[in-house]
MARVEX-209828 format. One record per residue (C-alpha): x, y, z; residue number from 1. Coordinates in Angstrom, 2 decimals. Layout:
r px X&py Y&pz Z&i NUM
...
//
This chain:
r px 23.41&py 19.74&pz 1.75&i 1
r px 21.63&py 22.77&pz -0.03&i 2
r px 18.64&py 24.56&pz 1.57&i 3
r px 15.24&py 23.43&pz 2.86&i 4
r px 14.90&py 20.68&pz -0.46&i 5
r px 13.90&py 17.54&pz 0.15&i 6
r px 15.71&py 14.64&pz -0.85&i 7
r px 15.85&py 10.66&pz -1.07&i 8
r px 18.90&py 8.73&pz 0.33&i 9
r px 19.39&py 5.28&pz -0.64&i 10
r px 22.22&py 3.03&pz -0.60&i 11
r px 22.28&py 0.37&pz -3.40&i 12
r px 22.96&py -3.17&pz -2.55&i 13
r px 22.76&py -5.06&pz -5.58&i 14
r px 21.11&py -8.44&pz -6.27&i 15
r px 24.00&py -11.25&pz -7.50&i 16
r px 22.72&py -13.52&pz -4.32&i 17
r px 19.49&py -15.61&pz -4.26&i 18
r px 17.20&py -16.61&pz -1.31&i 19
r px 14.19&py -18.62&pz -0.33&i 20
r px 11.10&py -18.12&pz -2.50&i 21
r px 8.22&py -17.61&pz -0.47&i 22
r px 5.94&py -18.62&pz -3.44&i 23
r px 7.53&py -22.30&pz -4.78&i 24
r px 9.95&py -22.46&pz -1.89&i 25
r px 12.99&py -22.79&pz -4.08&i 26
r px 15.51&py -22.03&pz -2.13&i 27
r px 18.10&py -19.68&pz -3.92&i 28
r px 15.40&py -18.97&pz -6.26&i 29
r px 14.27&py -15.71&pz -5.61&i 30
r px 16.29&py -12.60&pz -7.15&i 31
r px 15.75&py -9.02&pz -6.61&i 32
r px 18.01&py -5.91&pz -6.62&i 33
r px 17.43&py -3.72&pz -3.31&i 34
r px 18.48&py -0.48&pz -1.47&i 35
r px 17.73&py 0.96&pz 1.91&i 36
r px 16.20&py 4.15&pz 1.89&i 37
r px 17.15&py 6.34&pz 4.93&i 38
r px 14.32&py 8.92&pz 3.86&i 39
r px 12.28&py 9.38&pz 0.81&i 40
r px 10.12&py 11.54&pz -1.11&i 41
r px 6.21&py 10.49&pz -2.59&i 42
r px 7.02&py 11.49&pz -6.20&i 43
r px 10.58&py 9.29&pz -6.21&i 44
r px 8.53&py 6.46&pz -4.23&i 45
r px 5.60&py 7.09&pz -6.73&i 46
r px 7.82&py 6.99&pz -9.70&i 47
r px 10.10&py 4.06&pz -8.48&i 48
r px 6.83&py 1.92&pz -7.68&i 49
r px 5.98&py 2.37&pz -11.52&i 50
r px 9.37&py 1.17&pz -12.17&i 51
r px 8.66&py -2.23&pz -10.36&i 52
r px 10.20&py -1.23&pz -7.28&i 53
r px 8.33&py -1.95&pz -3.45&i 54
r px 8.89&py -1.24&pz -0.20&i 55
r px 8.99&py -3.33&pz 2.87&i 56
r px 9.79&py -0.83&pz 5.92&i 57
r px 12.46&py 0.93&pz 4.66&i 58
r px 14.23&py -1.49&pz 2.56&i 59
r px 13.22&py -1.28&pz -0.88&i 60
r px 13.90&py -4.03&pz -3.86&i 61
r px 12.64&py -4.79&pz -7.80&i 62
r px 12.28&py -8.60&pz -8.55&i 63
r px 14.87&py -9.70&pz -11.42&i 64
r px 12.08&py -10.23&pz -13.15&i 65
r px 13.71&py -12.80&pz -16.26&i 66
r px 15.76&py -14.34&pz -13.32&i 67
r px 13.33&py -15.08&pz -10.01&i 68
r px 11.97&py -18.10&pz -10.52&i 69
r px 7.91&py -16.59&pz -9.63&i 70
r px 7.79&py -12.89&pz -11.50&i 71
r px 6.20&py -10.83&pz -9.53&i 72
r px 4.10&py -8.14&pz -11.78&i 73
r px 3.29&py -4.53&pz -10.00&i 74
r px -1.09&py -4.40&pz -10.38&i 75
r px -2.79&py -1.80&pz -10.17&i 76
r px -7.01&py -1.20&pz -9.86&i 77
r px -8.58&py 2.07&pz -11.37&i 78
r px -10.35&py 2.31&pz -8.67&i 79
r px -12.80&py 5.26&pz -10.66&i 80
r px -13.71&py 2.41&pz -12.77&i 81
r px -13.76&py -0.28&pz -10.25&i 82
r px -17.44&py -2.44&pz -9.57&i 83
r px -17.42&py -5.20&pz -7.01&i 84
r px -17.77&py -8.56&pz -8.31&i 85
r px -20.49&py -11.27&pz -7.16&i 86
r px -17.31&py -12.66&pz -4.31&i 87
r px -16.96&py -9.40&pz -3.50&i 88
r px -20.57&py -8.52&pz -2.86&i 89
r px -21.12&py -11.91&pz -0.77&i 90
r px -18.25&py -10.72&pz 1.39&i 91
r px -20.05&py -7.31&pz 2.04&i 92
r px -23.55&py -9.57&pz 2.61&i 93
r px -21.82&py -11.44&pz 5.23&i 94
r px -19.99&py -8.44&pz 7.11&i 95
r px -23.64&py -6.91&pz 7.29&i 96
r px -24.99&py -10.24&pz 8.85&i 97
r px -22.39&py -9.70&pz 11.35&i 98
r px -22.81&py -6.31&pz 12.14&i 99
r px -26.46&py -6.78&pz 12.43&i 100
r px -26.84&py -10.57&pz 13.85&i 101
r px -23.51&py -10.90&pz 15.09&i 102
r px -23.54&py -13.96&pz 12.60&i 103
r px -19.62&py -14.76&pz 12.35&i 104
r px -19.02&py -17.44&pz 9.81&i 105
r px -17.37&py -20.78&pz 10.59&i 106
r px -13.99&py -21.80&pz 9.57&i 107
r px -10.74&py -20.31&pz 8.43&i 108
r px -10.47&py -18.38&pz 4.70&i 109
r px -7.82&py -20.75&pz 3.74&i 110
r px -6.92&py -18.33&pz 0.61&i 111
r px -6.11&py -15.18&pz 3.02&i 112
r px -4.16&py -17.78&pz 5.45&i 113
r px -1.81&py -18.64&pz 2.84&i 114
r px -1.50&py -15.22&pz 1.04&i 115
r px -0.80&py -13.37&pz 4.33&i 116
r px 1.97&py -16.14&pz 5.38&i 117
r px 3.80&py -15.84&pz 1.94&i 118
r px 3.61&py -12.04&pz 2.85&i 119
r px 5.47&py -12.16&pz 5.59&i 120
r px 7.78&py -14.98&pz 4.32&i 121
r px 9.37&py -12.77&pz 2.17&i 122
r px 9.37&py -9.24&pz 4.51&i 123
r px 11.89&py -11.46&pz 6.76&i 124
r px 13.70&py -12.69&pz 3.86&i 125
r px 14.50&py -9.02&pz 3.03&i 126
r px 15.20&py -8.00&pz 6.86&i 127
r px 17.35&py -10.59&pz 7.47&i 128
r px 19.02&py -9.92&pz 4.05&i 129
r px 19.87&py -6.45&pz 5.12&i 130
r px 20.01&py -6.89&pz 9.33&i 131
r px 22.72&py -9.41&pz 9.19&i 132
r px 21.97&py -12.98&pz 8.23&i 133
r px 22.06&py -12.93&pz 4.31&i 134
r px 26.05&py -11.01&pz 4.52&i 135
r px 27.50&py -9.57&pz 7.61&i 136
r px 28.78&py -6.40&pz 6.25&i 137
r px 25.89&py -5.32&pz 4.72&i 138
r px 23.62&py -6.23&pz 8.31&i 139
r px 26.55&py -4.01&pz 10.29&i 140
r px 26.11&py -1.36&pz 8.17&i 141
r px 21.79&py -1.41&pz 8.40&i 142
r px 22.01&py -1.61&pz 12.43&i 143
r px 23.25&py 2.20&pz 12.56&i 144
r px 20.26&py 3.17&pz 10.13&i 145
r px 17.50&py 1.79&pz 12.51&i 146
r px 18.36&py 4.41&pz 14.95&i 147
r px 16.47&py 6.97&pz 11.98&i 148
r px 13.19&py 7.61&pz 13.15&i 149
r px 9.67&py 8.95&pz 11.20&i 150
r px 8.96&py 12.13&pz 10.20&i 151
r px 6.01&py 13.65&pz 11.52&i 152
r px 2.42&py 14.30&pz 9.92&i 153
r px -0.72&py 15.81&pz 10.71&i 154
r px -4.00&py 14.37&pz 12.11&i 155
r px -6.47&py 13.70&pz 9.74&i 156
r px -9.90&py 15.28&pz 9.40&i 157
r px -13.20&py 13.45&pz 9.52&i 158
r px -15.33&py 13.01&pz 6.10&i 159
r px -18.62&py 12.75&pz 6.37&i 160
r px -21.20&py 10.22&pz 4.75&i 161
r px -24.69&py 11.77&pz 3.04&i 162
r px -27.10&py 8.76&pz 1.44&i 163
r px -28.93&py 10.86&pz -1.02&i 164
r px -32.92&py 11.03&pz -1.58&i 165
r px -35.11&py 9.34&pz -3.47&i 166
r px -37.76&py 9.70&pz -6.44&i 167
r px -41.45&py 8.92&pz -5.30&i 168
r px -44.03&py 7.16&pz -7.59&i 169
r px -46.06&py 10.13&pz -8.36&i 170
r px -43.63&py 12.86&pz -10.16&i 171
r px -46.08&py 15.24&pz -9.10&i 172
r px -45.38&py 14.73&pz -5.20&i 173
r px -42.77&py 15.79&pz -3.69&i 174
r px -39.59&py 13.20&pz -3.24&i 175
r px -39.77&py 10.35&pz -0.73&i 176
r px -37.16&py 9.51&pz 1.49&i 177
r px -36.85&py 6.10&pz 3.52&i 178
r px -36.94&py 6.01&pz 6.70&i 179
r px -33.24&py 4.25&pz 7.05&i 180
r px -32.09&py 7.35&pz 4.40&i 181
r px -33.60&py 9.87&pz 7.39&i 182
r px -32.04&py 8.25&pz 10.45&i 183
r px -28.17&py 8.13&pz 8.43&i 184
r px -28.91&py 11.97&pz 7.65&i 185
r px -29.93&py 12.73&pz 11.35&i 186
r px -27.23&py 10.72&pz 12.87&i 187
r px -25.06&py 12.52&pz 10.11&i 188
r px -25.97&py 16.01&pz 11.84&i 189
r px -25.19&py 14.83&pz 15.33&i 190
r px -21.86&py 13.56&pz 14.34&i 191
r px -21.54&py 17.44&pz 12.94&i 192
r px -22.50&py 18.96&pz 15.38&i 193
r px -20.84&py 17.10&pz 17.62&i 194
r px -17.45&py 17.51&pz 15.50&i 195
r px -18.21&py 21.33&pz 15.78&i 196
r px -18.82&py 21.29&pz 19.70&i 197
r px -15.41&py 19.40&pz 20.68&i 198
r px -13.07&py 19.42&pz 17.24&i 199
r px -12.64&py 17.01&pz 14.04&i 200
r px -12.23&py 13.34&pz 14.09&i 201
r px -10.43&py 11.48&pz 11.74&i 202
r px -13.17&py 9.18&pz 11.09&i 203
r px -12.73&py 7.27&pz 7.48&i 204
r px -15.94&py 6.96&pz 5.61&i 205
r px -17.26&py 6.04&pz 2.14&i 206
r px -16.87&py 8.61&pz -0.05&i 207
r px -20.64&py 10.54&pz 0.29&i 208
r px -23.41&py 8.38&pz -1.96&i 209
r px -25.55&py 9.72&pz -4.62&i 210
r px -29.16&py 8.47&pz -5.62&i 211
r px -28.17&py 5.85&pz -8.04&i 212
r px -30.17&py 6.01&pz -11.33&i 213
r px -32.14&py 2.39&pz -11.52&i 214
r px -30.65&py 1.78&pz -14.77&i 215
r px -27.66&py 1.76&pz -13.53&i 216
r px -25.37&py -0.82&pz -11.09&i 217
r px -25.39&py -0.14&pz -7.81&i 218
r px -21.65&py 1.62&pz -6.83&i 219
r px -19.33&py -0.06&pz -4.36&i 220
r px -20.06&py 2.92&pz -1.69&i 221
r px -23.80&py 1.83&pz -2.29&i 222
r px -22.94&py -1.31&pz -1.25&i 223
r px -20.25&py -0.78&pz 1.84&i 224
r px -23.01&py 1.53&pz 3.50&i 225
r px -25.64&py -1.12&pz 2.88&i 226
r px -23.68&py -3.36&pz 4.73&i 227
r px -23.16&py -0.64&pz 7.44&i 228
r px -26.73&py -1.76&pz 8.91&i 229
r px -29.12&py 0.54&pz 11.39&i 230
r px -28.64&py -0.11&pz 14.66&i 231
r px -26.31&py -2.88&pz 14.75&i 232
r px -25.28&py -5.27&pz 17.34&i 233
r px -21.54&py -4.53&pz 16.33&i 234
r px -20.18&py -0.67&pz 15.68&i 235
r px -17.46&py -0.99&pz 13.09&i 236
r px -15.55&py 2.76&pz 12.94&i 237
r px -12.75&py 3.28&pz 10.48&i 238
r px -10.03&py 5.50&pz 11.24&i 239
r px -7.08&py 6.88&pz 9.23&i 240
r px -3.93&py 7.39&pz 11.48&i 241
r px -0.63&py 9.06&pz 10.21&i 242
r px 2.30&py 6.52&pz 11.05&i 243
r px 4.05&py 9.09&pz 13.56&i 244
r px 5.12&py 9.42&pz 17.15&i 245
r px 4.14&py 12.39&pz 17.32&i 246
r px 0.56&py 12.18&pz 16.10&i 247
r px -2.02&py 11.51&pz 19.56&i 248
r px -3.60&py 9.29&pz 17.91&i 249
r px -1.34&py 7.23&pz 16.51&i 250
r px 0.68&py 6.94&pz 20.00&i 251
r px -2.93&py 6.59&pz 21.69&i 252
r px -3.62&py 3.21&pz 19.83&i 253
r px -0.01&py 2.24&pz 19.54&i 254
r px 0.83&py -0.55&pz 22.38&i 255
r px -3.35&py -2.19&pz 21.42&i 256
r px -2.12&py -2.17&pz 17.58&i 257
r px 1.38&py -3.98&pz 18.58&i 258
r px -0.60&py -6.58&pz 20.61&i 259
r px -2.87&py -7.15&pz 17.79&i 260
r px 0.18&py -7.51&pz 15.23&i 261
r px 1.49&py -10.05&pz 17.94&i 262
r px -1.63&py -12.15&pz 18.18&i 263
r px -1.89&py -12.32&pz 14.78&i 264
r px 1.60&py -13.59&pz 13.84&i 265
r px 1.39&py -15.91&pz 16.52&i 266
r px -2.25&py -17.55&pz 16.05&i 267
r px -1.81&py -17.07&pz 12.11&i 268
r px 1.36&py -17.78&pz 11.32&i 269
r px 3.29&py -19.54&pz 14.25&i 270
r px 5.81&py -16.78&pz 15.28&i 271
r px 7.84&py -17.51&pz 18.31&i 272
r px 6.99&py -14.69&pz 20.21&i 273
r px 10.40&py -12.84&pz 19.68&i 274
r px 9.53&py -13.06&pz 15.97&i 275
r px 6.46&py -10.62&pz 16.25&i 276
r px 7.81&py -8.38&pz 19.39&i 277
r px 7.18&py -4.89&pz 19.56&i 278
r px 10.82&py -3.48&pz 17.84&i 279
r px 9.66&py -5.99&pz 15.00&i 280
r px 6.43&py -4.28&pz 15.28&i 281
r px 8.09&py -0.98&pz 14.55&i 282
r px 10.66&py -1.84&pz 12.35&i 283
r px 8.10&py -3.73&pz 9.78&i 284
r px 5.24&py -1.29&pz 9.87&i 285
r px 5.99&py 1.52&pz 11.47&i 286
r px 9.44&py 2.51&pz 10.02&i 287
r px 8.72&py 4.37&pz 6.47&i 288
r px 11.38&py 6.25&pz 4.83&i 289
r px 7.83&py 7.94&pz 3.12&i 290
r px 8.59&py 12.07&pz 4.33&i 291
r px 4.55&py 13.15&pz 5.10&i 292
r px 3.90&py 15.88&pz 2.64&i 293
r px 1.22&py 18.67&pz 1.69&i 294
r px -0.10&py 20.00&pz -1.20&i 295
r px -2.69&py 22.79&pz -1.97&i 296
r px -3.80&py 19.97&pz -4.77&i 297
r px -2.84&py 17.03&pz -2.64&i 298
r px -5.61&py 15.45&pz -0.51&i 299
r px -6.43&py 16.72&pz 2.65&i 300
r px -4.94&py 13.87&pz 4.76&i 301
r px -1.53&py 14.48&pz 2.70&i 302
r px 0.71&py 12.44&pz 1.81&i 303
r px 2.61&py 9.88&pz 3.41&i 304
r px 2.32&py 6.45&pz 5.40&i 305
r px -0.52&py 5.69&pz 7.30&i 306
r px -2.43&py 2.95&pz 9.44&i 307
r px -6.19&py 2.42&pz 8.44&i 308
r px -7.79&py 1.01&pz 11.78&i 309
r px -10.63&py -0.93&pz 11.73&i 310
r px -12.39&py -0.51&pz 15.52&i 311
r px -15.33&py -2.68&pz 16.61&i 312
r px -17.12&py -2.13&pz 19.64&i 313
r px -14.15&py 0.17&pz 20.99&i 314
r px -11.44&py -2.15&pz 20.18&i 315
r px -9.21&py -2.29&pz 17.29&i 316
r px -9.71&py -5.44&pz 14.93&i 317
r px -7.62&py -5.30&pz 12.17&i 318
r px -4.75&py -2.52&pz 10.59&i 319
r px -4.26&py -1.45&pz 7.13&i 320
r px -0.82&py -0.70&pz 6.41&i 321
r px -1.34&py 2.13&pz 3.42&i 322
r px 0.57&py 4.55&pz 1.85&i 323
r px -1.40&py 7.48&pz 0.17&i 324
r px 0.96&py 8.44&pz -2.99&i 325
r px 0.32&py 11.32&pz -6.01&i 326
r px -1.03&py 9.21&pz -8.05&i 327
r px -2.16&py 6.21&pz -6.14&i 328
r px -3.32&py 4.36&pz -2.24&i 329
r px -0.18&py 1.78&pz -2.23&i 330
r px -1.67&py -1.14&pz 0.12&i 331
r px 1.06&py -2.20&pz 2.11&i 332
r px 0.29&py -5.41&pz 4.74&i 333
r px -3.26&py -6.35&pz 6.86&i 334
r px -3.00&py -7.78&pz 10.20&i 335
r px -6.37&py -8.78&pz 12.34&i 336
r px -7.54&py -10.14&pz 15.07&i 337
r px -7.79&py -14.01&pz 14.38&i 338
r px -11.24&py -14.68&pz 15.71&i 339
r px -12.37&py -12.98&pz 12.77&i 340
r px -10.23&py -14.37&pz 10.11&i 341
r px -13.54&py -16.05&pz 8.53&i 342
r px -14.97&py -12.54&pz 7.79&i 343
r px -12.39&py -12.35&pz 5.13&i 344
r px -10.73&py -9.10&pz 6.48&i 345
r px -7.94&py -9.36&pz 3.66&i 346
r px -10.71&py -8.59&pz 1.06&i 347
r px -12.97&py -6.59&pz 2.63&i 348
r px -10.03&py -3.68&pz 3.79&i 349
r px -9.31&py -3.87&pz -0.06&i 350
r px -12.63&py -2.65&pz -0.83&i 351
r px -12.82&py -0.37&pz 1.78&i 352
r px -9.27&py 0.85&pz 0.56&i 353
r px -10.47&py 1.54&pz -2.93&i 354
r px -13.56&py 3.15&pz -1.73&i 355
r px -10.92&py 5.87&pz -0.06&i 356
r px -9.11&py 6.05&pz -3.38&i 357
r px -12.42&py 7.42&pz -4.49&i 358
r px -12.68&py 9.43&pz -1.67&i 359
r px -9.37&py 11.08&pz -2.03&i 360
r px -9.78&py 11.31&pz -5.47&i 361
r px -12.43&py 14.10&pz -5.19&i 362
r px -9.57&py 16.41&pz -3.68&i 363
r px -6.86&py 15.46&pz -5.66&i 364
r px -7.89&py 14.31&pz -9.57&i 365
r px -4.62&py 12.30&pz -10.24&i 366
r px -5.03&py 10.33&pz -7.46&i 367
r px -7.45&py 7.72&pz -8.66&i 368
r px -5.44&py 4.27&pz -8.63&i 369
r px -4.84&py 1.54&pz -6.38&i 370
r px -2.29&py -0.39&pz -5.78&i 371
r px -2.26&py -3.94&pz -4.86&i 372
r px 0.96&py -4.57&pz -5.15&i 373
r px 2.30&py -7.53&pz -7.07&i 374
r px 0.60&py -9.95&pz -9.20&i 375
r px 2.32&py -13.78&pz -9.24&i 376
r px 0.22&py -15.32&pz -12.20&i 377
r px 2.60&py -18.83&pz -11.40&i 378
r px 1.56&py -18.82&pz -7.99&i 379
r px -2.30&py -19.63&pz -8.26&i 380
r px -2.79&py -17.93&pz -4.54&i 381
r px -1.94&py -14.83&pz -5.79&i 382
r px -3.93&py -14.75&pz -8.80&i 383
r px -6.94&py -12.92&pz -6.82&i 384
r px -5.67&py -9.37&pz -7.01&i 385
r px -6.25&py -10.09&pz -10.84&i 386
r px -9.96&py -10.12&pz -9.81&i 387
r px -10.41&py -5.85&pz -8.98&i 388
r px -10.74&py -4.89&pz -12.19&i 389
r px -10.20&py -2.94&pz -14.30&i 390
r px -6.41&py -3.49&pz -13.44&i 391
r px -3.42&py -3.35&pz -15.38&i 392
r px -0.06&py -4.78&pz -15.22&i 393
r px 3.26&py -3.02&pz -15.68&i 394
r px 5.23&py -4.15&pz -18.73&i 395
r px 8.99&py -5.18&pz -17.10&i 396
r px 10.93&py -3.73&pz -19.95&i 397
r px 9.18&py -0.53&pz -21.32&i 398
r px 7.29&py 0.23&pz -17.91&i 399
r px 3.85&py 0.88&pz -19.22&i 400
r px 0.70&py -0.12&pz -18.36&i 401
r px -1.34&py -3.10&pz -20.41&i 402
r px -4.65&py -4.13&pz -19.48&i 403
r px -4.88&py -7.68&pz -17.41&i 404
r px -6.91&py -9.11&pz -19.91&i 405
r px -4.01&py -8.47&pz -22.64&i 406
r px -1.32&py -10.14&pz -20.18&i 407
r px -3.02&py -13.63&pz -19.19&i 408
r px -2.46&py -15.08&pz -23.00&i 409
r px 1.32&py -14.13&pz -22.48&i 410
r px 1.52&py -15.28&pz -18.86&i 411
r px -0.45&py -18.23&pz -19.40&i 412
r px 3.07&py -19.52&pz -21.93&i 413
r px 5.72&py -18.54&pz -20.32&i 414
r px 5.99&py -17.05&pz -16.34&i 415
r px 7.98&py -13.82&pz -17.53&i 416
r px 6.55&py -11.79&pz -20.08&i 417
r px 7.19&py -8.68&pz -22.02&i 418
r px 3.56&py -7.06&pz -22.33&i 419
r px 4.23&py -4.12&pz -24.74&i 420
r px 3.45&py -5.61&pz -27.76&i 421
r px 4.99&py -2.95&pz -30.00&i 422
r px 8.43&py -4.41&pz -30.37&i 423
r px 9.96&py -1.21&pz -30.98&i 424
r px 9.33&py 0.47&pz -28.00&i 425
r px 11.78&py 0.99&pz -25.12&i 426
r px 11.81&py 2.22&pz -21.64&i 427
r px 11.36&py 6.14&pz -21.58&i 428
r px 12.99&py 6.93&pz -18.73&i 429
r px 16.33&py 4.94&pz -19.80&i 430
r px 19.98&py 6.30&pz -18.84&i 431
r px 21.31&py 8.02&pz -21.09&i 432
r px 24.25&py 9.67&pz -18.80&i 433
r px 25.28&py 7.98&pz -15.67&i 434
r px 27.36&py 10.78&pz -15.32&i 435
r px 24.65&py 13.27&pz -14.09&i 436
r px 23.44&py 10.39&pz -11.45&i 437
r px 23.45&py 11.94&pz -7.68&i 438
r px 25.84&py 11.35&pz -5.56&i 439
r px 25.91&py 12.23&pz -1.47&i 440
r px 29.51&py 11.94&pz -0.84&i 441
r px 31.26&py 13.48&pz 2.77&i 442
r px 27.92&py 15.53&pz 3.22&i 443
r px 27.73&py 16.90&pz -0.07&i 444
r px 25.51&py 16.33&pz -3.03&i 445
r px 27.50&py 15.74&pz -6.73&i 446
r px 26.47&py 14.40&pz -9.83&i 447
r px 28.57&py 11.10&pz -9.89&i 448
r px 30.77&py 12.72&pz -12.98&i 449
r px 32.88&py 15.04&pz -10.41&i 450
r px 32.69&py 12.57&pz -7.52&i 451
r px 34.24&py 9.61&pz -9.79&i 452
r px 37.21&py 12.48&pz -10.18&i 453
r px 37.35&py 12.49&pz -6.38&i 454
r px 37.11&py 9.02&pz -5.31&i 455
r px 40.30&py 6.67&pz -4.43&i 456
r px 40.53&py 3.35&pz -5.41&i 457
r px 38.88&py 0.80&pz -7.77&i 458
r px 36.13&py 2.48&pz -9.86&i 459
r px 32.66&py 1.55&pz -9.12&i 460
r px 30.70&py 2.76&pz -12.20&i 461
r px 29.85&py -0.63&pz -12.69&i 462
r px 27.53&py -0.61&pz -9.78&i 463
r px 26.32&py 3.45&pz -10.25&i 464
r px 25.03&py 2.47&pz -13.65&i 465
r px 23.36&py -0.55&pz -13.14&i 466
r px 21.41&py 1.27&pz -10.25&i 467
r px 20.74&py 4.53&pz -11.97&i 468
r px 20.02&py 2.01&pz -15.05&i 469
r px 16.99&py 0.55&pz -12.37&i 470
r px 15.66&py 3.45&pz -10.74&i 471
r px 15.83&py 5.26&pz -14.77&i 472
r px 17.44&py 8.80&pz -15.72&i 473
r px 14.81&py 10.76&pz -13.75&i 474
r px 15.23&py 9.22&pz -10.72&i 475
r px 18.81&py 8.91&pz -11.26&i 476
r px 19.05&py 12.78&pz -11.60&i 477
r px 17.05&py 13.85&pz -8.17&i 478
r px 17.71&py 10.66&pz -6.01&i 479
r px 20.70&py 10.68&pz -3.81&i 480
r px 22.84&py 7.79&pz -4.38&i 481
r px 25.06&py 7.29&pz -0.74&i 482
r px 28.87&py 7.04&pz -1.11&i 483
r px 31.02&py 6.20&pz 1.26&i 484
//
C-alpha cells in the first residue's frame, strides 16, 4: 500500500438474508446490507452516515429501506438552532432537585427501558450475524478481524464555563452581578489556576454562557448550568475520554466503566452475565474502526470515537458512547447505573451532547449537527428523537435532507417514503463507473477495472456494483473494497 495515506477497509457482505426485528419482532423481517470495517476514516464514515449507513462496533450496515419491514430514517438535530422543549426543561428541573436535594424520582422511565432494549436487540442481531450464528463462513472469517485493535488519540483539554454579568436597574450605575454569577466566576479561577499549577483536565462543560437579552428565550446552556446548582449535595463532572488503550484516562476508568456496562445489561435488560462480559464490553463499545484524527480547523479534542462519562460523587454513573465527526457528534449507545434510571439519563446525555455540538462548533464552523441516529416513525417508541428540533430526515433515494415537519404527512401513509418531493431529482453521488471502484487485492490497492483482469474464476461485478452502488461514486473511488 502507497505511503503514509490513510485509508478505509471494508469487506461487503451483502443483505439477501433477513433476521429478527427488534422493533415489531417479525422475525425474518428486518433487511439491511452490511460490511465490516477493519479501519476507517471520519470523512468516509461522515459521508457514508449521510448515505444511511451506521455503525455498531465495527460492523457497519444501511436498512433496505423499501424492504425492512420498520424503515429506519437517519435524524439529525441542528443543534445551532436547537431550544429545549417544556419535557426537556422538566427533565433539567428534576436533575437540579437532585443535585441539590438529592430528590431522586420514583419509578422506572418506561420509554428509555424499552428504547435502550430495542438498542441492544439489534447490536446482537448484527454481531451474531457477522461472529458466526447468522452463516458460518462469514463468522470464521470476522473471528481473525477481532484481533485489530484501536488506534490511538490524544487526551482532551478542559473547557471552561464563564456565566456572564448582568444589567442593573439604574443604567447610570455600574452593572450588578449576583451573588451565584460571582461564586461560578471565582470557583472558575480556582479550577484555572489549579489547571495551570498541575496540567489540563479534560473536564466537559457547557459551552461558556452569555447574558441573555430578556427578550429573548433562555438558551439550553442557560438552562444545563441552572440545573448545575451551588453547592450541591451531589457533584456531577463530565468528562470526554478518547476510546484508546493508550490514553490514561481512558485505561484509568476502564474496568469501573465495564462493571457499569455489566450492571446495566443485567438489571435493565436481563443479560446472562456472559452476555454483558468484559470482551463484549470491548467488542460493542470499545472497538471503532473510527482512525482519531487532527485538524488545524478540526476541534481541539479531534476527531474520532470517544466515551462521554458522567461522574457523581467520584464514581462513574452513566457513559456516552459518541463519535465526534466533520460535520456532526454521531451519538452512539448510553449505558447507566440503574438506580438512576428515573432521572431519565437517556434524555438528559442528549442534551448535554448537543450542548457539546455547540461547544465544538466554536472551533470548527461545519461541525454544528447532531446525530441521533435513526428515526422509526412505525415504531411509536422511537418517535421521540423527532422531538429535538429543528431536525431533518434523510431522503432514502436522493440522500438529502427535508425538514421533519415535511416527512410526517408522507410517513403518516405509508412506512417508507421518498421525501424529495421534486420527482426529478436523483442521488448525486450515483455510480457512474464501477470500474474506478477500489480494490485491495494481495496487498495492493487497484481500481476494480484492472483487478477484474486479474481475478480467476466466476466474475463478481455483480456484488462490486451493488456495493459501490450503496456507499455512491465518491466513496466508491477512495474506499478500499477487500478482495480475496
Amino acid at each position: 500500500m502507497a505511503g503514509n495515506k490513510s485509508y478505509t477497509i471494508v469487506e461487503y457482505f451483502g443483505g439477501d438474508d433477513g433476521y429478527r426485528c427488534g422493533y415489531c419482532k417479525n422475525e425474518k423481517g428486518n433487511f439491511s446490507h452490511g460490511m465490516w470495517s477493519h479501519t476507517m476514516t471520519v470523512q468516509d464514515y461522515q459521508d457514508l452516515i449521510d448515505r444511511g449507513w451506521r455503525r455498531s462496533g465495527k460492523y457497519v450496515y444501511k436498512p433496505i429501506m423499501n424492504k425492512t419491514c420498520c424503515p429506519q430514517y437517519t435524524i439529525r438535530c441542528h443543534a445551532l438552532k436547537f431550544q429545549p422543549s417544556k419535557s426537556h426543561k422538566k427533565i433539567l428541573k428534576k436533575m437540579s432537585k437532585f443535585f441539590s436535594k438529592g430528590e431522586l424520582p420514583t419509578g422506572q422511565d418506561d420509554g428509555e427501558f424499552i428504547l435502550a432494549n430495542i438498542a441492544i436487540t439489534l447490536v446482537r442481531t448484527f454481531f451474531n450475524m457477522i461472529l458466526g450464528t447468522h452463516s458460518k463462513e462469514q463468522g470464521n472469517e470476522k473471528k481473525k478481524h477481532r484481533k485489530h485493535g484501536l488506534t490511538p488519540t490524544k487526551s482532551s483539554p478542559n473547557v471552561g464555563l464563564i456565566n456572564g454579568s448582568r444589567v442593573g436597574a439604574d443604567p447610570n450605575r455600574p452593572p450588578c452581578r449576583k451573588a451565584k454569577d460571582l461564586r461560578k466566576e471565582r470557583r472558575l479561577q480556582k479550577e484555572q489556576m489549579r489547571q495551570q499549577a498541575g496540567g489540563v483536565s479534560s473536564n466537559v462543560t457547557p459551552t461558556p454562557a452569555t447574558p441573555t437579552p430578556t427578550n429573548q428565550p433562555k438558551s439550553l446552556e442557560d438552562f444545563i448550568n441552572e440545573s448545575l446548582t451551588d453547592n450541591p449535595l451531589h457533584c456531577l463532572e463530565v468528562r470526554l475520554v478518547p476510546v484508546s488503550f493508550e490514553d490514561p484516562q481512558f485505561t484509568a476508568s476502564y474496568e469501573q466503566s465495564a462493571a457499569l456496562y455489566a450492571r446495566y445489561q443485567m438489571a435493565v435488560h436481563g443479560d446472562a452475565p456472559s452476555e454483558c462480559n468484559e470482551s463484549e464490553f470491548r467488542r460493542f463499545l470499545c472497538d471503532s474502526p473510527l482512525e482519531a484524527e487532527f485538524s488545524p480547523d478540526g476541534p481541539e479534542v479531534g476527531y474520532g470515537s470517544f466515551h462521554q462519562q458522567y461522574w457523581l460523587d467520584g464514581r462513574i454513573v452513566a457513559v456516552g458512547v459518541i463519535d465526534i465527526l466533520p460535520n456532526c457528534v454521531s451519538s452512539v449507545y448510553l449505558y447507566y447505573h440503574p438506580e438512576f434510571a428515573s432521572l431519565s439519563l437517556g434524555s438528559y446525555s442528549a442534551l448535554r451532547e448537543i450542548a457539546f455540538t455547540r461547544q465544538l462548533q466554536k472551533q470548527s464552523p461545519k461541525l454544528c449537527y447532531y446525530y441521533l441516529g435513526f428515526y422509526i416513525h412505525s415504531c411509536p417508541k422511537m418517535r421521540y428523537k423527532g422531538q429535538y428540533q429543528p431536525s431533518d430526515l434523510l431522503c432514502p433515494e436522493t440522500y438529502v435532507w427535508v425538514p421533519i415537519e415535511q416527512c410526517l404527512p408522507s410517513l403518516e401513509n405509508s412506512r417508507y417514503a421518498r421525501f424529495n418531493q421534486d420527482p426529478d431529482a436523483g442521488d448525486s453521488r450515483v455510480l457512474k463507473d464501477v470500474g474506478r471502484t477500489l480494490v485491495l487485492y494481495r496487498r495492493t490497492v487497484m481500481p476494480y477495472a484492472a483487478y477484474s483482469c486479474k481475478r480467476k474464476g466466476s466474475s463478481d461485478q455483480t456484488e462490486v456494483e451493488q456495493y459501490a452502488n450503496l456507499v455512491g461514486q465518491v466513496c466508491a473511488e477512495r474506499i478500499l473494497l477487500y478482495r480475496a
